[in-house]
C-alpha positions in Angstrom: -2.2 7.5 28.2 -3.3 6.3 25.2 -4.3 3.6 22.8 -4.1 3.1 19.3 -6.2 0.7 17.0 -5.6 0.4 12.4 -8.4 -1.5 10.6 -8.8 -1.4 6.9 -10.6 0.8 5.0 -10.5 5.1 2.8 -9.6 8.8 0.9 -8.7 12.5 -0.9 -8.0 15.2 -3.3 -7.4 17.1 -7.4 -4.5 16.9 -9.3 -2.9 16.5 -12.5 0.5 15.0 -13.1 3.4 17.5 -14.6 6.8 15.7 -16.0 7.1 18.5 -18.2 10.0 21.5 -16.6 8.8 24.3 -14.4 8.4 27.5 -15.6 11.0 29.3 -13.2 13.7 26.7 -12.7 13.0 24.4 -15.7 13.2 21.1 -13.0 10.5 18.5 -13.9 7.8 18.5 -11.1 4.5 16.8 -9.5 1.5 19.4 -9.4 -0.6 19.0 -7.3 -3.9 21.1 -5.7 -2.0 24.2 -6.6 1.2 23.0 -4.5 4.1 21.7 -6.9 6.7 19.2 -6.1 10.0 19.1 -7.8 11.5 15.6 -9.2 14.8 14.3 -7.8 16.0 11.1 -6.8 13.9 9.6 -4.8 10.5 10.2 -7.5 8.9 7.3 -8.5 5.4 7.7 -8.3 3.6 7.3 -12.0 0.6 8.9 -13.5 -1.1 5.7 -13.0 -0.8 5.6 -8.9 -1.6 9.7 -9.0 -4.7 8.9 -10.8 -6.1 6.9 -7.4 -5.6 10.3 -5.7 -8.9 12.3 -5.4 -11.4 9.1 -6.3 -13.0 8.6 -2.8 -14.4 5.7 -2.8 -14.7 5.3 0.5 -17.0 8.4 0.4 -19.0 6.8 -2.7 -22.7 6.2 -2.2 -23.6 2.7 -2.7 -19.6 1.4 -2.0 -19.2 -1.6 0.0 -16.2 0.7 1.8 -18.5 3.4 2.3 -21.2 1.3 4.6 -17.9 -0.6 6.5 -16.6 2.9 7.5 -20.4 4.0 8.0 -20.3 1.4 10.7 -17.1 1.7 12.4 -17.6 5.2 12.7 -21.5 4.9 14.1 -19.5 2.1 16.6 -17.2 4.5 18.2 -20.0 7.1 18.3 -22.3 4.7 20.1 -19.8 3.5 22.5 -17.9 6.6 23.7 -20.6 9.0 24.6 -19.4 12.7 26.4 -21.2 13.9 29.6 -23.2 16.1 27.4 -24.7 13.1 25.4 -22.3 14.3 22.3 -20.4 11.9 20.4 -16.4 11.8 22.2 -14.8 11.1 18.7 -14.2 13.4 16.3 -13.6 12.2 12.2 -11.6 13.1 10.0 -11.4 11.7 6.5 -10.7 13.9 4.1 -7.0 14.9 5.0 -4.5 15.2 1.9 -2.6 11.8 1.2 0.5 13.8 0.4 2.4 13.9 3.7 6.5 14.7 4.9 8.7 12.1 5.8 8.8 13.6 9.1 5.2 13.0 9.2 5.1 9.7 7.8 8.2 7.9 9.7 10.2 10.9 11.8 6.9 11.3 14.0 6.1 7.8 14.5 9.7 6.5 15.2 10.2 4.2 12.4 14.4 4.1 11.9 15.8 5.9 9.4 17.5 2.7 8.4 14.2 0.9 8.5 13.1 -1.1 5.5 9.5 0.6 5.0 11.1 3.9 4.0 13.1 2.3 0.8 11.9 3.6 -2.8 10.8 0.0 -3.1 8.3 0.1 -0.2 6.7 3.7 -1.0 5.8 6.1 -3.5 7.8 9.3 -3.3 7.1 12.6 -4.8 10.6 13.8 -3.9 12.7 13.0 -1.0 10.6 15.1 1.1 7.1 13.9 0.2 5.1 11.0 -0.4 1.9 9.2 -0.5 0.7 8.6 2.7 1.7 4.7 3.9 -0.7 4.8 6.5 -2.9 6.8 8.0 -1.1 7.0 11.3 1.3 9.5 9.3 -1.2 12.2 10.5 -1.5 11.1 14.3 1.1 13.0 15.3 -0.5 16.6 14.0 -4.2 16.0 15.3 -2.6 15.6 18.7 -0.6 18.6 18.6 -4.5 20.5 17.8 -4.8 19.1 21.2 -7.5 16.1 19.9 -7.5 13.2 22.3 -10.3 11.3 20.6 -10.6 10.7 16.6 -10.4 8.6 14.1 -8.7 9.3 10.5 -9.9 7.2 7.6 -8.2 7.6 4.1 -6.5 5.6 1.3 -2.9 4.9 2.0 -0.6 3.3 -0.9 2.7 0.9 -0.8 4.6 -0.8 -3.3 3.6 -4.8 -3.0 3.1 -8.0 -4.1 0.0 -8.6 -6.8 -2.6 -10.7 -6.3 -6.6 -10.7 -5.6 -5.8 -9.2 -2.0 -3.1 -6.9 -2.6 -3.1 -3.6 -4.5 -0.9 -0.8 -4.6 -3.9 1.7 -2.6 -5.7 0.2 0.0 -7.6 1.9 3.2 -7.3 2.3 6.6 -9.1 3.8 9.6 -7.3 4.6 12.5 -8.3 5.5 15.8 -6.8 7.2 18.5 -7.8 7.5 22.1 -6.2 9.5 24.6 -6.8 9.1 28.9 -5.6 11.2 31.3 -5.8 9.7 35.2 -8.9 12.2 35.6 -10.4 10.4 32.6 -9.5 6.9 34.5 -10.6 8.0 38.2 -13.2 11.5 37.6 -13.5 11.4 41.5 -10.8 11.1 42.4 -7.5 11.7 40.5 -5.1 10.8 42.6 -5.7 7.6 43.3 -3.0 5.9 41.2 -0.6 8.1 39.7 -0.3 7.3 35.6 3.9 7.6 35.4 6.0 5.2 38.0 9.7 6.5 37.4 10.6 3.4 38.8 9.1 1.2 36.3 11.8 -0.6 33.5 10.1 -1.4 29.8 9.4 -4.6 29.8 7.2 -6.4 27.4 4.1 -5.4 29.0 4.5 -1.9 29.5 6.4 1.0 28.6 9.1 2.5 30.7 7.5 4.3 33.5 4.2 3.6 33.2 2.4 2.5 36.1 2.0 -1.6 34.9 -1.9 -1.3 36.7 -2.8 2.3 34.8 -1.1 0.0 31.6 -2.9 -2.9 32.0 -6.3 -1.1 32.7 -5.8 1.0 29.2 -5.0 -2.6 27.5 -8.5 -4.4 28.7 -10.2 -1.1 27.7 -8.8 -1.2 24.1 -9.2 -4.8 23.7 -12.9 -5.2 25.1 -13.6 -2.2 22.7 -12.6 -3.7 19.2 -13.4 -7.5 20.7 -17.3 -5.5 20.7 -16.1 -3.9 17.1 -15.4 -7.5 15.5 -18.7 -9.0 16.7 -20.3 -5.4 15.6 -19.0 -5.8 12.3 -19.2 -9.9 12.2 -21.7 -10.6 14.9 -21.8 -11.6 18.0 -20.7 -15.6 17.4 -17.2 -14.3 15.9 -14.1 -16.4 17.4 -11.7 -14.1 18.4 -7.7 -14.2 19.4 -5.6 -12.0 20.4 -1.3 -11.8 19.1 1.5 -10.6 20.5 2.9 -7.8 17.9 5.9 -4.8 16.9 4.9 -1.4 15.4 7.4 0.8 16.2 4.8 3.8 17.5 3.3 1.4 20.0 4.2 -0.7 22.6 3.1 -2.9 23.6 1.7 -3.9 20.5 -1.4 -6.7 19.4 -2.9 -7.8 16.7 -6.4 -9.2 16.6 -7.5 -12.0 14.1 -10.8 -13.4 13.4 -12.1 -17.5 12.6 -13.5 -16.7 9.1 -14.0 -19.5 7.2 -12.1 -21.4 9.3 -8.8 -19.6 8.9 -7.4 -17.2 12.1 -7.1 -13.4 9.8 -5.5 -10.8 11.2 -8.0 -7.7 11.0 -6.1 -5.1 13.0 -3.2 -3.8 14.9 -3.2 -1.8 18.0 -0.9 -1.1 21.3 -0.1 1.8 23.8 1.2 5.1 21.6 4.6 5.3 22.5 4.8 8.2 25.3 8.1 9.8 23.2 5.0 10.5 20.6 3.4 12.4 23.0 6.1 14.3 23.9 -7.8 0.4 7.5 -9.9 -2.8 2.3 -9.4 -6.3 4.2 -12.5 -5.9 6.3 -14.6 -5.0 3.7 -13.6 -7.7 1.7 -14.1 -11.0 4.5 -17.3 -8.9 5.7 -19.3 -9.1 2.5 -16.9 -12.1 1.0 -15.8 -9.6 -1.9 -13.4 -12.4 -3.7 -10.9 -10.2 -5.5 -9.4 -6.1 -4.2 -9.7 -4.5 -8.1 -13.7 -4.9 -7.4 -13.5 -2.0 -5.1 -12.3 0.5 -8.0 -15.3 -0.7 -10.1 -17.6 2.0 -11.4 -20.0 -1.6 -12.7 -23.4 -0.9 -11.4 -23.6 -4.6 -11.2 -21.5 -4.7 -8.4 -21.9 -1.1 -7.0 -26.3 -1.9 -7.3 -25.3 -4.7 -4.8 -24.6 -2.4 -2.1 -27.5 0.2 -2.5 -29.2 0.1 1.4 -29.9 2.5 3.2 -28.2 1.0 6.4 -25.3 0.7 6.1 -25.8 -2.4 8.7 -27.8 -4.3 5.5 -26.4 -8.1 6.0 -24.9 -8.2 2.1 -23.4 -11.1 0.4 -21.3 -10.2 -2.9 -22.5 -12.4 -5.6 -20.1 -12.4 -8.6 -21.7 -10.3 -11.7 -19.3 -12.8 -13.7 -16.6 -14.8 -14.2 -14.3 -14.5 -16.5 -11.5 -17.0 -17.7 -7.7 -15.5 -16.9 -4.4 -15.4 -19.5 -1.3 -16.6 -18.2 2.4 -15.5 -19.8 5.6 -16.0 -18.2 8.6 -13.6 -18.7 11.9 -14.6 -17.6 14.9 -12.6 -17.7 18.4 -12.1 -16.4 19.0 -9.1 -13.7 21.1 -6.5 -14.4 24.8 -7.1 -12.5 25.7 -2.9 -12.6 21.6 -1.8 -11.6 20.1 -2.4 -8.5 16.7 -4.5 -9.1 14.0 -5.1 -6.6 10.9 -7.0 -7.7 8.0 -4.3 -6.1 10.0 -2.3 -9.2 8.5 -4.8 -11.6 5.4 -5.6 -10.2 4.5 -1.5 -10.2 5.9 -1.2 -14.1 3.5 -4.8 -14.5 0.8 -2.4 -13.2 1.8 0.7 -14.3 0.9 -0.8 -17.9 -1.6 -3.4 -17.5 -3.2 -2.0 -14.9 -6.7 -3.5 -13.7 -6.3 -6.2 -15.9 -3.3 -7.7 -13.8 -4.8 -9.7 -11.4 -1.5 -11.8 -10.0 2.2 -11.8 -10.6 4.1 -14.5 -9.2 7.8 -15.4 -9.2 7.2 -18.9 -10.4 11.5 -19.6 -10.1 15.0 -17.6 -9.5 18.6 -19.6 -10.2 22.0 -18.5 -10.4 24.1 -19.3 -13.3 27.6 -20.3 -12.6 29.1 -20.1 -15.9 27.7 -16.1 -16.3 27.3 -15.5 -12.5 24.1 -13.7 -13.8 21.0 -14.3 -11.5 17.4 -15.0 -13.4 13.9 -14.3 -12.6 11.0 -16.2 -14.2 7.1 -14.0 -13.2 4.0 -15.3 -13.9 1.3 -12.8 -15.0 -2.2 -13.7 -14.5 -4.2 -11.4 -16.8 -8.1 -11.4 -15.9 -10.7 -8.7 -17.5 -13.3 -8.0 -14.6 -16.1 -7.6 -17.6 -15.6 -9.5 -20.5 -12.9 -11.9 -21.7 -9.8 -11.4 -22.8 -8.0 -12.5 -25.7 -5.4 -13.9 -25.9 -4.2 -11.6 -28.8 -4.9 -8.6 -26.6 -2.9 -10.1 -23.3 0.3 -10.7 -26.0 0.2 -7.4 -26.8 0.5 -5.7 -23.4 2.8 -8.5 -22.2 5.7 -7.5 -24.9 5.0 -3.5 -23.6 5.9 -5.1 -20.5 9.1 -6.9 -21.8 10.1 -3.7 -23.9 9.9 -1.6 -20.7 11.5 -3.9 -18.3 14.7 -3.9 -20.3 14.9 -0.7 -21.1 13.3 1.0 -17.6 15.2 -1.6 -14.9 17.8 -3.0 -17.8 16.8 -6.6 -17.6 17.8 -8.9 -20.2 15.1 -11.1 -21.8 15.6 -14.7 -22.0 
């Protein structure tokens, strides 16, 4: 028996980035902590997402992410306490980001036909390895050391959307607990048995599971991060619980938080599936951080902020600044014999803007009848953290990123 619980939160590692041919075979490769990966197909990660790898900033003194997995990790060590007073869970959060596909999907039961493994979603070294989408990618492998209670914090990164609360890494924590009947009854085993071969799946339990051993690991997981959230956001926090689908858990939950009178989802969590056995957002709500790019800041007007020496310091971001944003539009016409996806344009956006891209929106999409050409109009919101931008300087980085999108995804500029 088991439960499984994500929050948000961080990672890893050295490298250096290698598109030049390898010595032996002459193929273009990723090299990375002495292990090299050769280019094929499915590559797409840049040297702008590799240079995340190896930052830490979730082991950063003075980091906003540092004190939030401070916390969560003194919270499980506090509650789950071994007969010989030891702390029960173990941590681990230093693990490489670069994982198998086995590891990250294969293990965890995603399809192979499921959307979350396209190039659009991930970043891929090769079609064997890529950054880490979550955490849970090394769940599997701890539990085959024979570890029944850990958590695993790190920096996890997925293609997405661009604005002030998405970015291409983010961090999780997630934490795995595993209960045996002896764990459940330490007197007496045998008093319920933890499998029921006659019990059907159903949406409240797995298929043979004994529904009371199921419903007494689901109030134990619950009432534990119900006494997380009000650790983390005090006692007063509203609370609700949602119905979910992860495909390693079931069943599956989400809890969400009242903050600022708005229901947020904060984490996921649900029975591991028994074939097995066979978290950024946090941070930002708890000390009201308005936009995600503040966490890769080396300003020490916002990393001074965060200074304490507990880590349980009530902290309020105040803004250092504001600076006005740029706005330009680009509108062109997708390619009819190239396959386009738009996480393709918002990580060439990034790849060459970078920090300064604080939002790309598709502002409007129509189909032509007379070319039966479809178009795509983006808004880019440009925004300096530090200083203000020019307009002259945003110009100038926005026709990099018209140059590139036509000649990189073979868009035609309107």
């Amino acid at each position: 028996m088991i439960f499984e619980r994500r929050a948000i939160i961080t990672r890893v590692l050295n490298l250096r980035h290698l598109s030049s041919n390898a010595k032996s075979k002459d193929i273009p490769h990723t090299a990375i902590g002495g292990c090299h990966y050769p280019h094929d197909d499915w590559t797409n990660v840049s040297t702008k997402m590799l240079s995340y790898v190896g930052r830490n900033i979730h082991l950063q003194n003075n980091h906003p992410l540092s004190l939030i997995r401070q916390r969560i990790v003194q919270f499980f060590h506090k509650t789950f306490i071994g007969r010989t007073g030891n702390a029960v869970f173990s941590v681990y959060d230093n693990l490489n980001p670069i994982v198998t596909v086995e590891e990250n999907f294969d293990s965890l039961l995603i399809p192979v036909d499921h959307p979350s493994r396209k190039k659009s979603d991930c970043y891929y070294l090769n079609q064997n390895h890529l950054l880490r989408a979550h955490t849970t990618a090394h769940q599997a492998r701890l539990m085959s050391m024979g570890l029944n209670n850990f958590l695993i914090v790190g920096d996890v990164y997925r293609r997405d959307e661009i604005d002030s609360t998405h970015y291409p890494v983010f961090h999780q924590v997630d934490a795995v607990r595993l209960r045996t009947a002896q764990d459940l009854f330490p007197l007496d085993a045998s008093i319920l048995s933890v499998f029921d071969k006659g019990v059907e799946r159903t949406e409240e339990t797995q298929e043979h599971y004994n529904k009371e051993i199921s419903c007494l690991m689901i109030n134990e997981m619950k009432k534990t991060l119900e006494m997380m959230a009000s650790e983390l956001f005090g006692k007063d926090v509203k609370t609700r619980w949602v119905s979910a689908y992860f495909p390693f858990t079931h069943p599956s939950f989400e809890l969400e938080i009242l903050h600022h009178d708005k229901w947020m989802e904060v984490l996921g969590c649900g029975l591991i599936e028994q074939k097995i056995l066979k978290t950024e957002r946090l941070a930002m709500h708890l000390y009201e951080i308005p936009d995600i790019r503040l966490f890769w800041s080396e300003d020490l007007g916002f990393l001074s902020q965060f200074n304490v020496e507990d880590p349980r310091t009530p902290i309020k971001y105040k803004p250092v600044s504001i600076y006005p944003p740029c706005s330009n539009d680009i509108s062109f016409w997708l390619p009819q014999d190239a396959p386009f996806a738009s996480n393709d344009f918002y990580d060439l956006v990034r790849n060459i803007g970078g920090d300064l891209i604080e939002q790309v929106n598709l502002i409007d999409e129509f189909t032509s009848p007379k070319k039966k050409m479809t178009s795509h109009c983006y808004r880019i919101v440009y925004r300096h953290m530090e200083r203000t931008l020019t307009q002259e300087e945003v110009n100038v980085i926005h026709k990099d990123i018209e140059k590139t999108a036509v000649n990189e995804l073979k868009v035609t500029i309107r």
